[in-house]
N, C-alpha and C positions, 0 to 999 in steps of 0.2 A: 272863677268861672262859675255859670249856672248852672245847678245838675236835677234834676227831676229825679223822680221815683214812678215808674210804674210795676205797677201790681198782676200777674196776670192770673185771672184764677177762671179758669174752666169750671162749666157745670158738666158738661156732656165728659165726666171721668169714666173711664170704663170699670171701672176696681169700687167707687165710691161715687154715682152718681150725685149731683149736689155738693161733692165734698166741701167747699168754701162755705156753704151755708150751716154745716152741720154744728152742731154747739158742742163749747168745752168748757165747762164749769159754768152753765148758761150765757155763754157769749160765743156766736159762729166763729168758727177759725178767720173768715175774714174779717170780722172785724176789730179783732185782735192783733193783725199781722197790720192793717190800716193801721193802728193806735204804734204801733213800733217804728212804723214809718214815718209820724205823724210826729212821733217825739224825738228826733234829729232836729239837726241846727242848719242852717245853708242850704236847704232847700229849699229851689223853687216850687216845684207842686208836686204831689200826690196824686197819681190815676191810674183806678180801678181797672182794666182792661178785661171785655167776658167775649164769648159769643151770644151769651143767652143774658134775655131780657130781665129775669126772674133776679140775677145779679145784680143789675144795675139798680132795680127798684130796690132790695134790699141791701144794697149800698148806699142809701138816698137814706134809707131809714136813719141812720146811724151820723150822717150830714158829710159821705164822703162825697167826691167826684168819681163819675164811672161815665165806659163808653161801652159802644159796641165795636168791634172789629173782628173781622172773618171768622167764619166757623175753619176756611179753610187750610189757617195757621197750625203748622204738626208742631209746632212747640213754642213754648214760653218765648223765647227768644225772636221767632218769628213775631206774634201776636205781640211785643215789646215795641218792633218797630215799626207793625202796623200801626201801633198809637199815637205814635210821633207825629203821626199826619190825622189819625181820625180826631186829636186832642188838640193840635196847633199847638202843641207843645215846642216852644219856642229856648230850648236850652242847650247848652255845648255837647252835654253828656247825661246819659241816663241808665240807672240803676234798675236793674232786674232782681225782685223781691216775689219770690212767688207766693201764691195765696194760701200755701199749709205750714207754714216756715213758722210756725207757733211759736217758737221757744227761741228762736236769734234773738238775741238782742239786740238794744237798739246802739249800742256803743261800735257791735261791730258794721249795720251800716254807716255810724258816725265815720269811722274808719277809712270806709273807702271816698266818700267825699269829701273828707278831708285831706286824702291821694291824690285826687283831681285838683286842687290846691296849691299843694305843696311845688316848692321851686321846681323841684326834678319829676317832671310831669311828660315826658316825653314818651308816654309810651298809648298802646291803643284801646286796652281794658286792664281792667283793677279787677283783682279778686282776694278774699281774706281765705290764712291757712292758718291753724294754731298747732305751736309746739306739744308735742307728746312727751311724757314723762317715758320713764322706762318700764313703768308699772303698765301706763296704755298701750305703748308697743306691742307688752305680750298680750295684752287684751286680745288688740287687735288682730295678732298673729293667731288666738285662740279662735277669733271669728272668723276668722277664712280660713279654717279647718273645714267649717260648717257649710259656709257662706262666702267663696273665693270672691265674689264681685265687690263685697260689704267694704266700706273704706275706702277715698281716695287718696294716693299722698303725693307731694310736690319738692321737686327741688328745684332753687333758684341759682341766681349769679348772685356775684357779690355787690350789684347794685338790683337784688330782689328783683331779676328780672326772669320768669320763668323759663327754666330748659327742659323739663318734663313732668307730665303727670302721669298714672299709672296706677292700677289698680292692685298691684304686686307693693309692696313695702319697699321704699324706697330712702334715703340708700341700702346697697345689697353690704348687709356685715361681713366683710373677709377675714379681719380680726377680731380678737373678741376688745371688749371695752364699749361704752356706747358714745355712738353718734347722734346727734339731731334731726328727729324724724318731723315729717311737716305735713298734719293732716288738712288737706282740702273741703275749704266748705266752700259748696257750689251757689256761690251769690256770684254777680256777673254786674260791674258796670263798664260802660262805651262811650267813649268820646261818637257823638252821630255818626260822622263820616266814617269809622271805622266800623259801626254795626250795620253800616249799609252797605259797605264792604263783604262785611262778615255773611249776611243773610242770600248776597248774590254769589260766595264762594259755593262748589260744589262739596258734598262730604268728602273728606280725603280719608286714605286707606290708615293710620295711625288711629282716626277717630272711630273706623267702622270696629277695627279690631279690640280697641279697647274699651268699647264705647263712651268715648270721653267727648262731648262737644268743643271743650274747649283746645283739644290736640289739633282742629280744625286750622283755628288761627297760628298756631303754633307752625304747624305745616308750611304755610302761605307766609310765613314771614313776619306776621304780625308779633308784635311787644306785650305781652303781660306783663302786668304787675302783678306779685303777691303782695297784700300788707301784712301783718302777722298780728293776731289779736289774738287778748285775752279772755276766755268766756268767765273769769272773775268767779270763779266755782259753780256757773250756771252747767244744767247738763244740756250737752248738743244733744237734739232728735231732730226729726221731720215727722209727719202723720202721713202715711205713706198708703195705710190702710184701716179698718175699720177698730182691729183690738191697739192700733198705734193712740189712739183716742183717749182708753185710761188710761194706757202708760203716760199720755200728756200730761192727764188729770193729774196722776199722781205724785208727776214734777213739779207740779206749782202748785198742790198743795205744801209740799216738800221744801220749796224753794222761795216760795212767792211769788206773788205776777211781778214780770216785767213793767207794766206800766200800767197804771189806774187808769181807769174812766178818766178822770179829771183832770189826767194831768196831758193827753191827745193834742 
Protein backbone atom coordinates (compact mmCIF):
# COMPACT_ATOMS: atom_id res chain seq x y z
CA UNK A 1 0.00 0.00 0.00
CA UNK A 2 0.88 3.74 -0.55
CA UNK A 3 1.71 5.80 2.43
CA UNK A 4 2.82 9.47 2.48
CA UNK A 5 4.62 11.57 4.87
CA UNK A 6 3.24 14.75 5.94
CA UNK A 7 5.07 17.25 8.03
CA UNK A 8 3.16 19.66 9.94
CA UNK A 9 5.16 22.54 11.30
CA UNK A 10 3.62 25.81 12.65
CA UNK A 11 5.11 29.13 12.56
CA UNK A 12 2.54 30.94 14.67
CA UNK A 13 4.15 28.72 18.13
CA UNK A 14 3.33 30.45 21.11
CA UNK A 15 6.51 29.16 23.34
CA UNK A 16 9.05 29.54 20.00
CA UNK A 17 7.60 31.74 17.34
CA UNK A 18 9.22 30.31 13.92
CA UNK A 19 10.38 27.33 15.64
CA UNK A 20 10.66 25.14 12.25
CA UNK A 21 12.69 27.68 11.01
CA UNK A 22 15.11 28.17 13.76
CA UNK A 23 18.69 26.52 13.07
CA UNK A 24 20.55 23.58 14.69
CA UNK A 25 24.01 23.23 13.91
CA UNK A 26 23.17 25.64 10.92
CA UNK A 27 20.52 23.68 9.51
CA UNK A 28 16.53 24.81 10.67
CA UNK A 29 14.85 21.96 12.49
CA UNK A 30 12.85 21.69 9.43
CA UNK A 31 14.87 20.90 7.21
CA UNK A 32 16.44 18.30 9.05
CA UNK A 33 13.17 16.50 10.09
CA UNK A 34 12.41 16.95 5.86
CA UNK A 35 15.91 14.94 5.26
CA UNK A 36 14.70 11.95 8.02
CA UNK A 37 11.63 11.74 6.05
CA UNK A 38 13.18 11.94 2.91
CA UNK A 39 15.55 8.99 3.63
CA UNK A 40 12.83 6.25 4.18
CA UNK A 41 12.14 3.60 1.58
CA UNK A 42 8.10 3.22 0.24
CA UNK A 43 7.12 6.29 0.32
CA UNK A 44 5.18 7.96 -1.83
CA UNK A 45 5.69 11.78 -1.01
CA UNK A 46 6.89 14.08 1.48
CA UNK A 47 4.69 17.44 2.48
CA UNK A 48 5.48 20.22 4.21
CA UNK A 49 2.11 21.31 5.70
CA UNK A 50 2.26 25.41 7.49
CA UNK A 51 -0.26 28.00 7.86
CA UNK A 52 2.18 30.70 7.23
CA UNK A 53 3.72 31.50 3.95
CA UNK A 54 7.21 32.32 5.42
CA UNK A 55 7.44 28.15 5.57
CA UNK A 56 6.57 27.25 2.46
CA UNK A 57 9.05 29.56 0.81
CA UNK A 58 11.75 28.36 3.13
CA UNK A 59 10.85 24.95 2.43
CA UNK A 60 11.27 25.75 -1.39
CA UNK A 61 14.69 26.70 -0.52
CA UNK A 62 16.06 23.54 0.49
CA UNK A 63 13.74 21.76 -2.80
CA UNK A 64 11.11 20.25 -0.48
CA UNK A 65 7.20 20.17 -1.23
CA UNK A 66 4.99 22.56 0.99
CA UNK A 67 1.43 23.73 1.22
CA UNK A 68 -0.64 25.98 2.97
CA UNK A 69 -3.56 24.75 5.00
CA UNK A 70 -5.72 26.46 7.81
CA UNK A 71 -4.37 28.55 10.33
CA UNK A 72 -7.66 27.07 11.89
CA UNK A 73 -6.20 23.50 12.62
CA UNK A 74 -5.48 23.17 16.82
CA UNK A 75 -3.20 20.53 16.10
CA UNK A 76 -0.76 18.43 14.00
CA UNK A 77 -3.27 15.99 13.39
CA UNK A 78 -5.97 18.10 12.31
CA UNK A 79 -3.51 20.22 9.86
CA UNK A 80 -2.27 16.21 8.68
CA UNK A 81 -5.69 15.78 7.19
CA UNK A 82 -6.23 19.10 6.03
CA UNK A 83 -3.34 18.14 3.57
CA UNK A 84 -4.76 15.14 2.17
CA UNK A 85 -6.90 17.50 0.25
CA UNK A 86 -5.02 20.82 -0.03
CA UNK A 87 -1.92 18.30 -1.54
CA UNK A 88 -4.05 15.59 -3.66
CA UNK A 89 -2.26 13.49 -1.84
CA UNK A 90 -3.53 10.39 -3.34
CA UNK A 91 -2.37 7.48 -0.73
CA UNK A 92 -3.88 4.76 1.61
CA UNK A 93 -2.21 6.03 4.73
CA UNK A 94 -0.31 8.86 6.08
CA UNK A 95 2.29 9.44 8.60
CA UNK A 96 2.25 12.29 10.93
CA UNK A 97 6.06 13.62 11.47
CA UNK A 98 6.01 16.83 13.12
CA UNK A 99 8.47 19.53 12.45
CA UNK A 100 10.74 19.52 15.81
CA UNK A 101 11.13 15.85 15.90
CA UNK A 102 15.04 16.37 15.27
CA UNK A 103 16.57 13.47 16.64
CA UNK A 104 13.93 10.44 15.45
CA UNK A 105 15.38 8.48 13.32
CA UNK A 106 14.64 7.55 10.19
CA UNK A 107 14.53 3.70 10.77
CA UNK A 108 11.83 4.21 13.23
CA UNK A 109 9.66 6.01 10.63
CA UNK A 110 10.94 3.12 8.28
CA UNK A 111 9.14 1.06 11.03
CA UNK A 112 5.86 2.18 10.78
CA UNK A 113 5.48 1.91 6.86
CA UNK A 114 6.65 -1.02 6.81
CA UNK A 115 3.40 -1.89 9.42
CA UNK A 116 1.28 -0.72 6.79
CA UNK A 117 2.76 -3.47 4.72
CA UNK A 118 3.03 -6.30 6.56
CA UNK A 119 0.25 -9.28 6.30
CA UNK A 120 -1.45 -8.34 9.62
CA UNK A 121 -2.40 -4.94 8.63
CA UNK A 122 -5.73 -4.84 10.10
CA UNK A 123 -5.82 -2.24 12.30
CA UNK A 124 -6.50 1.84 11.94
CA UNK A 125 -3.06 3.70 13.14
CA UNK A 126 0.51 2.58 13.81
CA UNK A 127 2.53 4.06 16.40
CA UNK A 128 6.27 3.16 17.61
CA UNK A 129 7.02 2.55 21.58
CA UNK A 130 10.65 1.38 22.55
CA UNK A 131 11.48 -1.14 25.37
CA UNK A 132 13.03 0.45 28.54
CA UNK A 133 15.78 -1.18 30.31
CA UNK A 134 15.45 -1.20 34.01
CA UNK A 135 18.15 1.45 34.43
CA UNK A 136 15.29 3.87 32.28
CA UNK A 137 12.48 2.69 34.32
CA UNK A 138 14.08 4.27 37.33
CA UNK A 139 15.08 7.27 35.14
CA UNK A 140 12.05 7.72 34.37
CA UNK A 141 10.26 7.24 37.80
CA UNK A 142 13.08 9.78 38.88
CA UNK A 143 11.44 12.24 36.45
CA UNK A 144 8.02 12.20 37.48
CA UNK A 145 9.19 12.97 40.90
CA UNK A 146 9.82 16.32 39.24
CA UNK A 147 7.72 16.34 36.12
CA UNK A 148 4.43 13.91 36.75
CA UNK A 149 3.25 14.52 33.01
CA UNK A 150 7.21 13.64 31.59
CA UNK A 151 6.93 10.09 29.67
CA UNK A 152 4.25 8.18 28.10
CA UNK A 153 4.17 4.48 28.40
CA UNK A 154 1.94 1.77 26.54
CA UNK A 155 0.74 -1.54 26.91
CA UNK A 156 -0.37 -3.87 24.23
CA UNK A 157 -2.11 -7.37 23.31
CA UNK A 158 -0.38 -10.11 22.35
CA UNK A 159 -0.84 -9.22 18.73
CA UNK A 160 0.82 -5.42 19.63
CA UNK A 161 -2.55 -4.15 19.59
CA UNK A 162 -2.83 -1.20 22.02
CA UNK A 163 -5.03 -1.54 25.51
CA UNK A 164 -3.69 1.49 27.06
CA UNK A 165 -1.48 4.46 27.29
CA UNK A 166 -0.96 6.54 30.24
CA UNK A 167 1.20 8.95 31.70
CA UNK A 168 1.73 6.87 35.06
CA UNK A 169 4.31 3.85 34.51
CA UNK A 170 2.75 1.19 33.18
CA UNK A 171 2.55 -1.94 34.09
CA UNK A 172 1.85 -1.07 38.04
CA UNK A 173 4.80 -3.61 39.91
CA UNK A 174 2.88 -5.65 42.43
CA UNK A 175 5.80 -7.95 42.78
CA UNK A 176 9.23 -7.21 42.89
CA UNK A 177 11.31 -8.58 39.82
CA UNK A 178 11.10 -6.59 36.59
CA UNK A 179 8.54 -6.55 33.86
CA UNK A 180 8.70 -4.90 30.40
CA UNK A 181 7.90 -1.37 30.45
CA UNK A 182 7.07 0.25 26.86
CA UNK A 183 7.84 3.90 26.25
CA UNK A 184 5.64 5.75 23.83
CA UNK A 185 6.86 7.92 21.17
CA UNK A 186 4.29 10.08 19.78
CA UNK A 187 4.64 9.54 15.80
CA UNK A 188 0.97 8.72 14.53
CA UNK A 189 0.34 7.05 11.24
CA UNK A 190 -3.61 6.41 9.57
CA UNK A 191 -4.93 4.49 7.20
CA UNK A 192 -7.19 7.74 5.42
CA UNK A 193 -10.49 6.54 6.22
CA UNK A 194 -9.74 6.06 9.75
CA UNK A 195 -8.06 9.81 10.33
CA UNK A 196 -11.10 11.17 8.98
CA UNK A 197 -12.81 9.10 11.27
CA UNK A 198 -10.55 10.23 13.87
CA UNK A 199 -10.62 14.22 13.12
CA UNK A 200 -14.68 14.06 13.20
CA UNK A 201 -14.69 11.98 16.73
CA UNK A 202 -15.38 14.28 19.51
CA UNK A 203 -12.57 14.53 22.51
CA UNK A 204 -13.61 11.64 24.90
CA UNK A 205 -13.17 11.81 28.58
CA UNK A 206 -9.95 9.25 28.91
CA UNK A 207 -8.09 11.67 26.51
CA UNK A 208 -9.20 15.03 28.34
CA UNK A 209 -7.97 13.45 31.68
CA UNK A 210 -4.75 12.16 30.61
CA UNK A 211 -4.10 14.22 27.98
CA UNK A 212 -3.27 11.64 25.55
CA UNK A 213 -4.77 12.22 21.75
CA UNK A 214 -4.29 8.93 20.97
CA UNK A 215 -6.73 7.50 24.19
CA UNK A 216 -9.35 9.23 21.66
CA UNK A 217 -9.34 6.44 19.21
CA UNK A 218 -8.92 3.97 21.80
CA UNK A 219 -12.27 5.02 23.23
CA UNK A 220 -14.22 4.76 20.07
CA UNK A 221 -13.09 1.48 19.24
CA UNK A 222 -10.53 2.09 17.00
CA UNK A 223 -7.17 -0.57 16.53
CA UNK A 224 -3.55 0.75 17.29
CA UNK A 225 -0.81 -0.70 16.50
CA UNK A 226 2.34 -0.31 18.39
CA UNK A 227 5.56 -1.34 16.44
CA UNK A 228 8.47 -1.49 18.82
CA UNK A 229 11.77 0.01 17.82
CA UNK A 230 15.16 0.34 18.30
CA UNK A 231 16.76 3.89 18.81
CA UNK A 232 20.16 1.81 18.09
CA UNK A 233 21.88 3.94 20.98
CA UNK A 234 20.38 7.22 19.50
CA UNK A 235 19.11 9.54 22.38
CA UNK A 236 15.20 10.17 22.14
CA UNK A 237 14.31 14.21 22.53
CA UNK A 238 11.89 16.67 20.99
CA UNK A 239 12.78 20.66 21.02
CA UNK A 240 10.00 21.60 22.73
CA UNK A 241 11.54 24.96 23.69
CA UNK A 242 14.27 27.36 23.25
CA UNK A 243 17.27 25.96 25.76
CA UNK A 244 15.86 22.23 24.10
CA UNK A 245 18.00 23.67 21.08
CA UNK A 246 21.59 22.97 22.70
CA UNK A 247 20.74 20.16 24.42
CA UNK A 248 19.99 18.96 20.52
CA UNK A 249 23.26 20.49 19.61
CA UNK A 250 24.90 18.53 21.91
CA UNK A 251 23.42 15.13 20.81
CA UNK A 252 24.56 15.12 17.46
CA UNK A 253 27.63 16.57 18.23
CA UNK A 254 27.84 13.49 20.50
CA UNK A 255 26.19 11.05 18.27
CA UNK A 256 26.33 12.21 14.78
CA UNK A 257 23.74 13.35 12.39
CA UNK A 258 21.21 11.09 11.44
CA UNK A 259 21.43 11.86 7.93
CA UNK A 260 23.73 14.00 5.60
CA UNK A 261 22.92 16.60 3.26
CA UNK A 262 23.55 14.19 0.52
CA UNK A 263 22.20 11.49 1.24
CA UNK A 264 18.00 13.18 1.52
Amino acid sequence: MSTAIIIPARYGSSRLPGKPMLGILGTSMLERVWRIASATTGCSRVVISTEDQRIVEHAKSFGAEAVLTPESCRNGTERTFATIEAANIDADAVINFQGDAVLTPPWVIQSMIDEFDASDSDFDLVTPATQLTEEAVEALRESKLVNPASGTTVVFDSHHNALYFSKTILPYFRSSGFTSVYRHIGLYGYRVPSLERYVSLPPSPLEQTEGLEQLRALEHGMKVRVVIVDYRGRTHASVDAAEDITIAEEIIRREGELVEANKA
